[in-house]
N, C-alpha and C positions, 0 to 999 in steps of 0.2 A: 408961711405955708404956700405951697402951690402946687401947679399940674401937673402930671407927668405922663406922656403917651404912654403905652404900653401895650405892645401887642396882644391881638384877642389871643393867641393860643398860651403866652406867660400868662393873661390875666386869669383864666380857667386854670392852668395848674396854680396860681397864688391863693386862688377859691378853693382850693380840693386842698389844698395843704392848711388853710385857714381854718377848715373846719375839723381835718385830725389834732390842729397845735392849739384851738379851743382860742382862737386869735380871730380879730378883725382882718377884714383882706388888710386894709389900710399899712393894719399894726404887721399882718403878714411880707406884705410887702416890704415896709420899714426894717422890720427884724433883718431878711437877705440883703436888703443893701445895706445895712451897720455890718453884716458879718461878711457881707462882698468885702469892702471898704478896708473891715479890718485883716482878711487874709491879704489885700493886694500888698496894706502895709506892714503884713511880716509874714511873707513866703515861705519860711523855714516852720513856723507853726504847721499842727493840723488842727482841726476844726476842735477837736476836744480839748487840745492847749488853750486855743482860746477864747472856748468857753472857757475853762478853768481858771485863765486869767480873767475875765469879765467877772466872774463870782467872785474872787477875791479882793477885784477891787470895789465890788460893791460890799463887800463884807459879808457874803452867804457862805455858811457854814454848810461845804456838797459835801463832808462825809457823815452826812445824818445820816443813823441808821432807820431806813425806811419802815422796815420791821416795829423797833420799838414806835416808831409816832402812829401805826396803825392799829398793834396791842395795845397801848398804853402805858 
């Protein structure tokens, strides 16, 4: 682990977005740069391919119907 500068004005937007995504600034932070990292390395994606890919290869089933898991 280590330090990373980061300007006061990204660290306030990484705190405001931390607290809608229910995330650590830290884990905030982390999250945009895994997802920086992974758009730079496949340009042709958009952001929901690759989410879509990142869930698949963790093995999360995204076409859960949201419905049934809040009725029962």
């Amino acid at each position: 682990m280590g330090i990373v500068k980061i300007d006061d004005e990204l660290h306030e937007e990484i705190r405001k977005a931390s607290t809608v995504m229910v995330r650590s600034i830290n884990a905030q932070a982390e999250y945009w740069m895994k997802i920086g990292m992974l758009a730079e390395a496949n340009p042709t994606m958009s952001y929901s391919q690759i989410i879509n890919e990142q869930m698949k290869k963790a093995d999360v089933n995204a076409e859960i119907n949201i419905g049934n898991l809040i009725d029962g």
